[in-house]
MARZA-486623 format. One record per residue (C-alpha): residue in three letters; chain; residue number from 1; z, y, x. Coordinates in nm, 2 decimals, always signed. Each point is the difference from the previous one (the first is absolute). Layout:
! MARZA-486623
NODE, Ala, A, NUM, Z, Y, X .
...
//
This chain:
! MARZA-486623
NODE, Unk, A, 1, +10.48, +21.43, +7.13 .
NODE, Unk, A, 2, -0.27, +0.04, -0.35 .
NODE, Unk, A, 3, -0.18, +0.23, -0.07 .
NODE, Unk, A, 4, -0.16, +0.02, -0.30 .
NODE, Unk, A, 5, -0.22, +0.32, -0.11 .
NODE, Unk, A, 6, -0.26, +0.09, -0.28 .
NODE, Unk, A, 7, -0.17, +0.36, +0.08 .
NODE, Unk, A, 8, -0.23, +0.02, -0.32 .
NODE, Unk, A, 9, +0.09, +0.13, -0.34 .
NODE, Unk, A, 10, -0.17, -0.25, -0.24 .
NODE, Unk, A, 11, -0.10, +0.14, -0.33 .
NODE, Unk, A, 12, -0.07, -0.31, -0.31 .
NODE, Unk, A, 13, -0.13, +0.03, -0.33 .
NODE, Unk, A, 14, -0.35, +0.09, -0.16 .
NODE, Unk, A, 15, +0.07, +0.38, +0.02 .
NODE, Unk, A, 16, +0.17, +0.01, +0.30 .
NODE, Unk, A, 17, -0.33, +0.21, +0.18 .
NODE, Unk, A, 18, +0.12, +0.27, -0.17 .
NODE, Unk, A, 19, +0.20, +0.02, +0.28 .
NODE, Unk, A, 20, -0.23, +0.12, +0.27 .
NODE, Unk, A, 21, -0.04, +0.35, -0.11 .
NODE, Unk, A, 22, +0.41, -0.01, +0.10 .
NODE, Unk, A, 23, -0.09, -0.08, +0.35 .
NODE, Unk, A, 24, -0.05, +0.24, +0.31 .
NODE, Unk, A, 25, -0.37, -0.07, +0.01 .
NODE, Unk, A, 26, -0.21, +0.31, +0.05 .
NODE, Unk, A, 27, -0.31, -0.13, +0.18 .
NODE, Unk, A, 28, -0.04, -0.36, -0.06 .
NODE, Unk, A, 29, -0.25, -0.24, +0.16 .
NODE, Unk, A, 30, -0.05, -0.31, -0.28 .
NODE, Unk, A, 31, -0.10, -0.35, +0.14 .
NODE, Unk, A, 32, -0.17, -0.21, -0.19 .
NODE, Unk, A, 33, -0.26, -0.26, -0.04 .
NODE, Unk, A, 34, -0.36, +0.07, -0.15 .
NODE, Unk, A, 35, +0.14, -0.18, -0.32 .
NODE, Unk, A, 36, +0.20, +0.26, -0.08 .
NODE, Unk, A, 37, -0.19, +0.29, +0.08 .
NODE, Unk, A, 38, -0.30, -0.13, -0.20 .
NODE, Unk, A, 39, +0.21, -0.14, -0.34 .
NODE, Unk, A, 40, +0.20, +0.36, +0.00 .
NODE, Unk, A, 41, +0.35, -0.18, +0.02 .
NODE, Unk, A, 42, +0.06, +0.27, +0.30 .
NODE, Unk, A, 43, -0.05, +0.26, -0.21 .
NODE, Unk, A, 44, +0.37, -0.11, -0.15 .
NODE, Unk, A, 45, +0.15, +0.17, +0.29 .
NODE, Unk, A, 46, -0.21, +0.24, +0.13 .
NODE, Unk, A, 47, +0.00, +0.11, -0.36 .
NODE, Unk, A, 48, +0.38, +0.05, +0.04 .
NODE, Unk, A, 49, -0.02, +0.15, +0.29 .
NODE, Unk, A, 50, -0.27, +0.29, -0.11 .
NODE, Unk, A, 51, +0.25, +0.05, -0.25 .
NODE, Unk, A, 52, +0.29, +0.07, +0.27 .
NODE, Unk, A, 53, -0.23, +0.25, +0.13 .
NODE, Unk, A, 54, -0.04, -0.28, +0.36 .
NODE, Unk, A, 55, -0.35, +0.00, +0.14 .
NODE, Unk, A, 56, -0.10, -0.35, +0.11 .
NODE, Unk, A, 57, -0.35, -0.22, +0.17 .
NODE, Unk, A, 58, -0.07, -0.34, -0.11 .
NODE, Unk, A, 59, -0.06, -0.23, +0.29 .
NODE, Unk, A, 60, -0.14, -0.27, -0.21 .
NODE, Unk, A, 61, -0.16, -0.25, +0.32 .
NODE, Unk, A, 62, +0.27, -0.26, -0.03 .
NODE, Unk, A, 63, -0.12, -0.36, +0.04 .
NODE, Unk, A, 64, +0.21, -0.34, -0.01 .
NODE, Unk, A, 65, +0.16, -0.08, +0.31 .
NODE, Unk, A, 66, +0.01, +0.35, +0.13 .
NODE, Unk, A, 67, -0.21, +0.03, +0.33 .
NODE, Unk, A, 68, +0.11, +0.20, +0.29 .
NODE, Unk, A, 69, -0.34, +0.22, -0.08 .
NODE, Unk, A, 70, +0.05, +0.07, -0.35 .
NODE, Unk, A, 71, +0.36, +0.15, +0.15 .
NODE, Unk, A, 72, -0.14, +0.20, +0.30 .
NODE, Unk, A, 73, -0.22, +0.15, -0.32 .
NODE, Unk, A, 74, +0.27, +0.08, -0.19 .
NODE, Unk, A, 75, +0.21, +0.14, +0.34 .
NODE, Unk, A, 76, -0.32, +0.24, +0.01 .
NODE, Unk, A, 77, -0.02, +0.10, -0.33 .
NODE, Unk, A, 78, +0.35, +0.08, -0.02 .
NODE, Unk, A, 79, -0.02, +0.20, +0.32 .
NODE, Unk, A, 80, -0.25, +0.25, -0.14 .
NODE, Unk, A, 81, +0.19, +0.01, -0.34 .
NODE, Unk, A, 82, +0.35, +0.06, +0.10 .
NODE, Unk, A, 83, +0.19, -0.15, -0.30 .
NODE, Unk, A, 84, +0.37, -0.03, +0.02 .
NODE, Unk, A, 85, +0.05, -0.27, -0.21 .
NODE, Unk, A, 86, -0.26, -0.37, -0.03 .
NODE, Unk, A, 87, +0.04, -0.21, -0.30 .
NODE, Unk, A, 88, -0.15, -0.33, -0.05 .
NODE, Unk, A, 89, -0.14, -0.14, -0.31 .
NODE, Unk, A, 90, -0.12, -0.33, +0.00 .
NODE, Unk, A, 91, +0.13, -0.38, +0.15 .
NODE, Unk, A, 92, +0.13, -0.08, +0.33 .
NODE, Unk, A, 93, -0.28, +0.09, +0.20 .
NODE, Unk, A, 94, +0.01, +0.35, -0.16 .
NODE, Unk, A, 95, +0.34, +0.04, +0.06 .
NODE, Unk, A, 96, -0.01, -0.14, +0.32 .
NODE, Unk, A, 97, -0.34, +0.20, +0.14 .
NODE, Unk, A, 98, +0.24, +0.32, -0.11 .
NODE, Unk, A, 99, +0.35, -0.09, +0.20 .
NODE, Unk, A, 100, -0.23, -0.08, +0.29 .
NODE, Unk, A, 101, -0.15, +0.32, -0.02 .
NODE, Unk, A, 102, +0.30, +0.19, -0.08 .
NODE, Unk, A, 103, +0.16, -0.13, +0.30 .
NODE, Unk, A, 104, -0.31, +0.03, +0.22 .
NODE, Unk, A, 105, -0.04, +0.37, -0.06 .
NODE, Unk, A, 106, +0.37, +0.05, +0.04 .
NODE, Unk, A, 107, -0.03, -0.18, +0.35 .
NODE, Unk, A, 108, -0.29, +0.24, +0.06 .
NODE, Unk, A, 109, +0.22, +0.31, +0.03 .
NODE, Unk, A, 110, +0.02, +0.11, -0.43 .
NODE, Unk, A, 111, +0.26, +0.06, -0.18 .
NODE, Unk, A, 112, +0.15, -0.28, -0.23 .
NODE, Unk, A, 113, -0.15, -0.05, -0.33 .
NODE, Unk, A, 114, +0.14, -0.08, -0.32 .
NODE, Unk, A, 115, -0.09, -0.34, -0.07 .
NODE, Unk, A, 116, -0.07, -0.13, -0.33 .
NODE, Unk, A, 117, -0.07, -0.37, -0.13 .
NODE, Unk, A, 118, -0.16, -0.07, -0.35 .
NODE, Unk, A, 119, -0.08, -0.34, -0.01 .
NODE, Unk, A, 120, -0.26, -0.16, -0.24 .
NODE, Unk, A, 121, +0.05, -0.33, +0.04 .
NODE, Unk, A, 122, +0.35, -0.25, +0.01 .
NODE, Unk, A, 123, -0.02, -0.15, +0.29 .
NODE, Unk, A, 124, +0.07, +0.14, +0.42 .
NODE, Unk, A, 125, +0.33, +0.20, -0.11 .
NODE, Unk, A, 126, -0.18, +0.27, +0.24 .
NODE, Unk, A, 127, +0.17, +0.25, -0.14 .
NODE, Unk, A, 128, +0.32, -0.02, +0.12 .
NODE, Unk, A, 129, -0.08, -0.16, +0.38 .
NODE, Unk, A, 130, -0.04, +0.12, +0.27 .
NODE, Unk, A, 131, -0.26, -0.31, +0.10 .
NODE, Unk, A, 132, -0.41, +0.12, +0.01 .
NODE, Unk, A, 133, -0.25, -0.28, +0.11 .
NODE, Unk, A, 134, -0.28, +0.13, +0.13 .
NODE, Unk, A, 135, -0.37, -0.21, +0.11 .
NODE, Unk, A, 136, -0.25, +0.01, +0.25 .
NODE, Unk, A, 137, -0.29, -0.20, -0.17 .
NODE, Unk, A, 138, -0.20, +0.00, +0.39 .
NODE, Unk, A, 139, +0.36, -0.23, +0.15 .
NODE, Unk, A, 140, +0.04, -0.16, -0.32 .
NODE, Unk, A, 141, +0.39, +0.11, -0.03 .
NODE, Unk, A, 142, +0.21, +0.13, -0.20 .
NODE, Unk, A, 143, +0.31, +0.27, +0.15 .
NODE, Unk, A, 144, +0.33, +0.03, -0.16 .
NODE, Unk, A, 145, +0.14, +0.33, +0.04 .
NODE, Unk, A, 146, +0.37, +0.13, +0.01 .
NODE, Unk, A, 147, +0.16, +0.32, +0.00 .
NODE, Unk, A, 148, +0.29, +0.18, -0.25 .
NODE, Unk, A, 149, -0.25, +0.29, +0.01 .
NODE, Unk, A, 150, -0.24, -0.23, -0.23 .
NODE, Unk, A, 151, +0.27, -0.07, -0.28 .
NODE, Unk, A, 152, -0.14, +0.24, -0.29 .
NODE, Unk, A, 153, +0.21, +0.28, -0.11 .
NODE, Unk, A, 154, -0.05, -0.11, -0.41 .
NODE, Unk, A, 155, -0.16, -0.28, -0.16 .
NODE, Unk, A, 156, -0.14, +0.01, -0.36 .
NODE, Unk, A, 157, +0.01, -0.32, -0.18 .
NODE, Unk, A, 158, -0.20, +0.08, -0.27 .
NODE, Unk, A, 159, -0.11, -0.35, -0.18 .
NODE, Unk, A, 160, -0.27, +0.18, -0.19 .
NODE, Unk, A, 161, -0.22, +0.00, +0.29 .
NODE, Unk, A, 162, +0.02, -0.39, +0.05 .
NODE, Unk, A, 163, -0.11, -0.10, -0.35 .
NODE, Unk, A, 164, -0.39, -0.04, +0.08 .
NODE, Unk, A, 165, +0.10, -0.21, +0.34 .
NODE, Unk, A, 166, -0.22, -0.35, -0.06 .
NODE, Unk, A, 167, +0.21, -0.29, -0.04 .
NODE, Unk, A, 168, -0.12, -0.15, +0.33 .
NODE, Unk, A, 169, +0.14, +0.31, +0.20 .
NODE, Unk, A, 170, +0.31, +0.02, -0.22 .
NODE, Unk, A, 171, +0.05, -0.37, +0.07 .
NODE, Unk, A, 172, -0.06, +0.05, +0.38 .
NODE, Unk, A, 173, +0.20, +0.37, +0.03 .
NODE, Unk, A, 174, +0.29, -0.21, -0.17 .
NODE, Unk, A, 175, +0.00, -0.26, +0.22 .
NODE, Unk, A, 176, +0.04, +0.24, +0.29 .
NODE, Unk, A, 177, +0.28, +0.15, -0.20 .
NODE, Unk, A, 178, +0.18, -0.37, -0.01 .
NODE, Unk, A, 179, -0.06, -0.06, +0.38 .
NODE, Unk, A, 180, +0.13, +0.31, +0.12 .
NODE, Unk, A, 181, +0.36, -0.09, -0.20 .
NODE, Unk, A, 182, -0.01, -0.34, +0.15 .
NODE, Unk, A, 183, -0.09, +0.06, +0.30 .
NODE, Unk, A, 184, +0.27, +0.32, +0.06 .
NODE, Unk, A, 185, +0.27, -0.23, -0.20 .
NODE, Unk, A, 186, -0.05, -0.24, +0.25 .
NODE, Unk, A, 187, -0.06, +0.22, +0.33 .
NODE, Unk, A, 188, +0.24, +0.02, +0.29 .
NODE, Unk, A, 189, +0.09, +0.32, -0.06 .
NODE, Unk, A, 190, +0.09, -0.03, -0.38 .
NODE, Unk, A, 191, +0.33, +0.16, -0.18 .
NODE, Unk, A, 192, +0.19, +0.05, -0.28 .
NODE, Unk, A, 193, -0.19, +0.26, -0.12 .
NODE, Unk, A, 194, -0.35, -0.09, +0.09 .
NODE, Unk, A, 195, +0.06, -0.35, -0.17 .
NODE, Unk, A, 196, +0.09, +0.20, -0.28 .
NODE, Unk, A, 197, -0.34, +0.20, -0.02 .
NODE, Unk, A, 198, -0.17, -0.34, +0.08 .
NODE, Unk, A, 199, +0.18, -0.22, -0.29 .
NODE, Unk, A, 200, -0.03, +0.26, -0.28 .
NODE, Unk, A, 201, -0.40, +0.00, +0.12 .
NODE, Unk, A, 202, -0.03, -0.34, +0.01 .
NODE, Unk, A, 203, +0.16, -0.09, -0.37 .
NODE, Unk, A, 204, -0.24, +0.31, -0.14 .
NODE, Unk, A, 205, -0.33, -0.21, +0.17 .
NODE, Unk, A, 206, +0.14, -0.27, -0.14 .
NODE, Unk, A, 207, +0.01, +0.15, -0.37 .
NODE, Unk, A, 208, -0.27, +0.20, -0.03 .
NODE, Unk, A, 209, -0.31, -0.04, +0.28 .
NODE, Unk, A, 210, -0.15, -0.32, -0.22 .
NODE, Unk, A, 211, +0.00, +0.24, -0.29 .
NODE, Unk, A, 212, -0.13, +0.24, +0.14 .
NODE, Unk, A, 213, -0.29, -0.18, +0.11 .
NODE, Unk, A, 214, -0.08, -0.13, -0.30 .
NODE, Unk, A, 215, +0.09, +0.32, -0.22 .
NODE, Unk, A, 216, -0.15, +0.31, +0.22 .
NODE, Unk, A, 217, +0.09, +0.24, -0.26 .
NODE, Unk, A, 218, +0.38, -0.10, -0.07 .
NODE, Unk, A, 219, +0.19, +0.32, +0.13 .
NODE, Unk, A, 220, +0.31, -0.09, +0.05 .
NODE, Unk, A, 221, -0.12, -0.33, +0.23 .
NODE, Unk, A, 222, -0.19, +0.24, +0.21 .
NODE, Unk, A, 223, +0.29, +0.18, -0.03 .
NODE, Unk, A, 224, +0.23, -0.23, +0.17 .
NODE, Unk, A, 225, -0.26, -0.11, +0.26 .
NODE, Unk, A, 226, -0.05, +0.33, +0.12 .
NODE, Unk, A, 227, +0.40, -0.01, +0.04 .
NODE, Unk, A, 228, +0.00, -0.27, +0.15 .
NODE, Unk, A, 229, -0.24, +0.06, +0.27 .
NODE, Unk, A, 230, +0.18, +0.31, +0.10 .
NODE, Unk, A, 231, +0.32, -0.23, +0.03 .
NODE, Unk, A, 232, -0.13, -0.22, +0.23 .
NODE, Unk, A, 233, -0.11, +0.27, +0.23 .
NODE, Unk, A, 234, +0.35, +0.13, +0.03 .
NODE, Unk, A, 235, +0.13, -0.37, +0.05 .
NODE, Unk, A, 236, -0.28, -0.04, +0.28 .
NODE, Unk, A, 237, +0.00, +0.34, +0.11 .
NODE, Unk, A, 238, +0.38, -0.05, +0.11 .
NODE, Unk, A, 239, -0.01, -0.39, +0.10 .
NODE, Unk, A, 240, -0.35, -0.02, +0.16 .
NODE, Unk, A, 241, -0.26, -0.29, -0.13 .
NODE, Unk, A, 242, -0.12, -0.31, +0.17 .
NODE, Unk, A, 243, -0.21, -0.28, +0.11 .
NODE, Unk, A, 244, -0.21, -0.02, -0.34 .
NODE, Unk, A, 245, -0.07, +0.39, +0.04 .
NODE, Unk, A, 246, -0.12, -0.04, +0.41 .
NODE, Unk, A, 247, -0.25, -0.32, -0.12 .
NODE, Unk, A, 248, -0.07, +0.20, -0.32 .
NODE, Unk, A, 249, -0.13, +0.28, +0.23 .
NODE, Unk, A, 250, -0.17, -0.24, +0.23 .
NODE, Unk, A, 251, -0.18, -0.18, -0.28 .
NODE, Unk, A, 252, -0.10, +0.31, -0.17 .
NODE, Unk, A, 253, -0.16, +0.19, +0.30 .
NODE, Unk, A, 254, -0.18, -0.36, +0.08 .
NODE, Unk, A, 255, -0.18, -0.06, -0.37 .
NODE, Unk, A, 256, +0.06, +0.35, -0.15 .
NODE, Unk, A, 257, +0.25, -0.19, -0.27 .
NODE, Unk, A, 258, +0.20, +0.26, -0.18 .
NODE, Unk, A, 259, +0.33, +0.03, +0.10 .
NODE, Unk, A, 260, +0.17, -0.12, -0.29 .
NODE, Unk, A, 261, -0.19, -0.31, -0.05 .
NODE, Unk, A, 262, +0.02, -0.08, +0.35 .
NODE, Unk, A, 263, +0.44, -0.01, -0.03 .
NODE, Unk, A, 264, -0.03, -0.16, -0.29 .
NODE, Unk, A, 265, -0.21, -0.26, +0.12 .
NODE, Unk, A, 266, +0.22, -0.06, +0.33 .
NODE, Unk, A, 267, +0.32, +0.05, -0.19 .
NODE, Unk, A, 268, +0.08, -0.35, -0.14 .
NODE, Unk, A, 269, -0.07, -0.14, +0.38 .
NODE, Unk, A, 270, +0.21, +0.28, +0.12 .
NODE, Unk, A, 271, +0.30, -0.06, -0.18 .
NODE, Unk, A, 272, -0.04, -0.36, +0.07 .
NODE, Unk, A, 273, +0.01, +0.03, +0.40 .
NODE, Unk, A, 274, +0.31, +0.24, +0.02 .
NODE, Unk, A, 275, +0.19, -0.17, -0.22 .
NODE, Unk, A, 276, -0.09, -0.37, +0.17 .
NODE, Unk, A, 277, -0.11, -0.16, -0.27 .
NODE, Unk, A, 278, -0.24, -0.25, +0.19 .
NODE, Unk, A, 279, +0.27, -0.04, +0.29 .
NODE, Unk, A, 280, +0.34, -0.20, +0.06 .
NODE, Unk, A, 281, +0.22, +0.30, +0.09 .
NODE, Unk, A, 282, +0.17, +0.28, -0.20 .
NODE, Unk, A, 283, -0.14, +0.36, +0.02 .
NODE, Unk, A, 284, +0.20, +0.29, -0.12 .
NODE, Unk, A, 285, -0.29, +0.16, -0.20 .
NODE, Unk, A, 286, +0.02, -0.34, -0.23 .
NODE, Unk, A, 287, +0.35, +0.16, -0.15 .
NODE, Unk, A, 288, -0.18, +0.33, +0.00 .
NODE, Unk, A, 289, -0.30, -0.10, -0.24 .
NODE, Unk, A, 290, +0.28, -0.25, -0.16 .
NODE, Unk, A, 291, +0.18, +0.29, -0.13 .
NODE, Unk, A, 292, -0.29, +0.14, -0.12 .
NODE, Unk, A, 293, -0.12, -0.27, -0.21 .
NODE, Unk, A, 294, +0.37, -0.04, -0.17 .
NODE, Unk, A, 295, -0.08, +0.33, -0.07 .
NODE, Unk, A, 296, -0.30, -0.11, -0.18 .
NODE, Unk, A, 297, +0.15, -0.29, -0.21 .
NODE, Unk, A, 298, -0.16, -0.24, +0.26 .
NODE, Unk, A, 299, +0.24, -0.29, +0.14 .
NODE, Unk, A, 300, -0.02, -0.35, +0.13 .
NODE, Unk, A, 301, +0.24, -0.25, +0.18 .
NODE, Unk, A, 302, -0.05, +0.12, +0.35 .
NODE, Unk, A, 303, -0.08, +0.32, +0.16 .
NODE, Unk, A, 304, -0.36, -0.05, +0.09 .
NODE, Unk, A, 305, -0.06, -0.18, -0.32 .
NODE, Unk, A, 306, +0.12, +0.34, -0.14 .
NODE, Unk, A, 307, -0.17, +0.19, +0.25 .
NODE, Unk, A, 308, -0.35, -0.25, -0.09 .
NODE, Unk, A, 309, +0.07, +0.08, -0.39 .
NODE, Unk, A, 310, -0.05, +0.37, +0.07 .
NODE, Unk, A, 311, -0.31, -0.07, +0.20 .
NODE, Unk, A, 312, -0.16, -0.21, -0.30 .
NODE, Unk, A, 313, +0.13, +0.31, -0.21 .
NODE, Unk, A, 314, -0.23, +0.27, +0.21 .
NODE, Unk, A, 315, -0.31, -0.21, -0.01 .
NODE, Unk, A, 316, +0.01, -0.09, -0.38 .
NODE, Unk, A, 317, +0.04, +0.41, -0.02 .
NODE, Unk, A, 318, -0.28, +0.04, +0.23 .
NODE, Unk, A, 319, -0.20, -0.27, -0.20 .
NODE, Unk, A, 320, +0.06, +0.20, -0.30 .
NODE, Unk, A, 321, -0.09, +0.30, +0.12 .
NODE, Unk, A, 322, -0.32, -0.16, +0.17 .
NODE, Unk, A, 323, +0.09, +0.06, +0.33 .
NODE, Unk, A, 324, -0.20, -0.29, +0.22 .
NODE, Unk, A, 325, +0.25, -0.22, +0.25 .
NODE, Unk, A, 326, -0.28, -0.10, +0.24 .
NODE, Unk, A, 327, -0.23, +0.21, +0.22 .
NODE, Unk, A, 328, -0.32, -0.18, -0.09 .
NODE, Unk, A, 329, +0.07, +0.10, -0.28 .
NODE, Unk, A, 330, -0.08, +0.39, +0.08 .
NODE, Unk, A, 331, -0.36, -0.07, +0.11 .
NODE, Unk, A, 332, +0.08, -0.02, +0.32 .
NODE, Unk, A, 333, -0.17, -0.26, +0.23 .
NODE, Unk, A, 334, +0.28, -0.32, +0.13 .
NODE, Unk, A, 335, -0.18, -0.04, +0.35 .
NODE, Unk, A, 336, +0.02, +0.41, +0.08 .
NODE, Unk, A, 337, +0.34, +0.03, -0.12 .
NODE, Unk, A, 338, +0.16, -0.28, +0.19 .
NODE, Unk, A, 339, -0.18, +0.15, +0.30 .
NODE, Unk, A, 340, +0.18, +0.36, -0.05 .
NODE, Unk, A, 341, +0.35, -0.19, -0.04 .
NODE, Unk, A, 342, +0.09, +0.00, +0.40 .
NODE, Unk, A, 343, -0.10, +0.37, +0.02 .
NODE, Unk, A, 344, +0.17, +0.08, -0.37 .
NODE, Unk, A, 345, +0.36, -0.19, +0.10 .
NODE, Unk, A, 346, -0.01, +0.20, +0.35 .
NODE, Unk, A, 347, -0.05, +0.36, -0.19 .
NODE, Unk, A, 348, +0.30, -0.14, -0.27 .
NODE, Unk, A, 349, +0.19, -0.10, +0.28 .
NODE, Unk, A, 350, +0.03, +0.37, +0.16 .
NODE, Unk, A, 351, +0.01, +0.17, -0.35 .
NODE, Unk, A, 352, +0.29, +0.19, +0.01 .
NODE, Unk, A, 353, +0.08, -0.14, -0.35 .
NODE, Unk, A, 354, +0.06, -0.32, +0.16 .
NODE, Unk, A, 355, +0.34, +0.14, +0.17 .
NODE, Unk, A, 356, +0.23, -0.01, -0.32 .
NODE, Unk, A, 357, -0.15, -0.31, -0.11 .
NODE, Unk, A, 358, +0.28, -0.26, -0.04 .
NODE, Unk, A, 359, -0.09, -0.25, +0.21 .
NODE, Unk, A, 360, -0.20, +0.03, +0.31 .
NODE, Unk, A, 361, -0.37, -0.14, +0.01 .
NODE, Unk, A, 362, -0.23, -0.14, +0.23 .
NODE, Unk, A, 363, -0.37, +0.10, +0.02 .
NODE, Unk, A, 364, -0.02, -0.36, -0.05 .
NODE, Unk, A, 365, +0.23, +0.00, -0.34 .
NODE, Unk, A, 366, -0.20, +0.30, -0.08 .
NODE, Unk, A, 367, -0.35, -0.16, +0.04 .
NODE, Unk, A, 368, +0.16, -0.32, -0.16 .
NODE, Unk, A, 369, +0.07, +0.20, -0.30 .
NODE, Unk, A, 370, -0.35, +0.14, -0.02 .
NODE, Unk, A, 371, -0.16, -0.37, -0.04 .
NODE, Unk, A, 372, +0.21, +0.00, -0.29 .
NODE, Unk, A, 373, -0.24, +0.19, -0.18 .
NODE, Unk, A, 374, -0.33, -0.15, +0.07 .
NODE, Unk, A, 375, -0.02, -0.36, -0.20 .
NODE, Unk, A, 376, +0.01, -0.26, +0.26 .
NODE, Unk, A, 377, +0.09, +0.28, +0.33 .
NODE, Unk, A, 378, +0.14, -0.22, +0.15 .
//
């Protein structure tokens, strides 16, 4: 048996926040970063929400890769303030510090809050998952969280709060956005209707991330991105993720990469290994990414030549979009980073992200692909 089930109402459109003063929110606890404290953006919503007659406290401590500290301070602060109801403004690791919480202080004995997600950037598909990764700086790791309980209640995909995203984090948030419909397109655990979420998310990356890289201001780009995002997290949210995400999170908690730049990086390699591009054999994922690059308008004689056209295809877009393909190319010293590569491929190896990947790894394949990305690794 399937099952397939989406538990948040999604709002779209540039006046869809209008749309929180029609919520049961009465005492709400707002998430954000310093960013948006500072620049006034919260005041969007706690502006709607003085008008609904809601009280609400801004916890505004959020930092990038959300630390297991920054969420024991929020747990605390929520525990004095007694909301019934967080939202999160900001990117993933706003929206991923606030399902944490949520779920922590749930866990703790509370009642259930509302849970609200108003992303600010295109790019984890947060919104609608019930996935949190969580880091602990001190072990160098990063911990991907599950539960239903962390799947927000509504999502706001309001594209006016993306326009002032810098290109290089629009290009890297997008990039996320393309490997999370890959990689659930091409998990074990993918259907009809995930592959559905992840093929309409694909085709509007495709269309519209380039532009809106190079045209910040163009709505209705930002429009689609932010759309597209939220796509992919359903498709992944229902079909699970894979071995780019689990060496993604390695990599990342290793050389503080951010997360989108570090899948778009190993992406390309990625795709190569499950489809068995470099190998003799036949590998089910090469049909899988096949289909996806027909989709595309990209076809060859074979297969893998098929499957090696929509590989060329992703790096020319992350060559327009000035996204580097090598990791010496990030500052980051060769010598120390083949040294981390045992300890990285072990972590990957045991990431739970690693279990619907399509074709089963090594630490050894894992390390292999690693050396990919330091000029002359191996």
């Amino acid at each position: 048996m399937e099952q397939f089930v989406m538990n948040t109402k999604v709002y779209m459109g540039s006046s869809c926040l209008d749309q929180i003063k029609e919520l049961p929110v009465n005492k709400a606890y707002i998430i954000c970063d310093p960013f948006m404290a500072q620049s006034g953006k919260v005041s969007m919503i706690t502006d709607l929400l003085t008008e609904k007659g809601s009280s609400f406290e801004v916890f505004s401590e959020v930092v990038p890769d959300p630390t297991i500290e920054v969420v024991s301070r929020a747990i605390g602060n929520m525990q004095s303030f007694g909301p019934d109801a967080i939202i999160a403004l900001g990117g993933g690791s706003a929206i991923d510090t606030a399902k944490a919480a949520s779920h922590i202080y749930t866990q703790m004995g509370n009642a259930k809050l509302y849970l609200v997600a108003v992303p600010t950037t295109s790019g984890t598909g947060s919104e609608v998952t019930n996935f949190s990764v969580i880091s602990d700086p001190e072990a160098q790791a990063k911990y991907p969280l599950r539960s239903d309980s962390m799947v927000p209640d509504a999502a706001f995909l309001d594209p006016r709060f993306t326009v002032s995203v810098p290109p290089h984090i629009t290009a890297d948030t997008g990039m996320d956005v393309l490997t999370h419909a890959l990689e659930a397109y091409a998990s074990t655990s993918a259907g009809d209707f995930t592959d559905a979420f992840a093929e309409k998310a694909v085709k509007l990356v495709w269309g519209y991330l380039a532009r809106t890289v190079e045209e910040g201001s163009d709505l209705e780009a930002r429009t689609h991105m932010h759309n597209a995002s939220c796509l992919a997290g359903v498709a992944f949210n229902g079909a699970g993720l894979g071995l780019c995400h689990s060496m993604a999170h390695a990599l990342g908690a290793k050389f503080h990469i951010p997360h989108g730049r570090s899948n778009a990086i190993l992406l390309p390699h990625i795709i190569s290994f499950n489809a068995g591009l470099e190998d003799a054999g036949e590998y089910e994922a090469c049909k899988r990414y096949m289909a996806i690059a027909n989709m595309l308008g990209i076809a060859a004689g074979t297969d893998k030549a098929t499957v090696h056209g929509l590989v060329r295809h992703i790096k020319n877009l992350m060559n327009k979009i000035k996204i580097p393909q090598q990791i010496t190319e990030l500052n980051i010293n060769r010598d120390e980073f083949l040294q981390a590569v045992e300890e990285m491929a072990e972590k990957a190896l045991h990431d739970n992200c690693t279990l619907t990947n399509p074709r089963v790894p090594t630490a050894e394949d894992i390390a292999n692909i690693y050396r990919k990305l330091c000029k002359g690794g191996f």
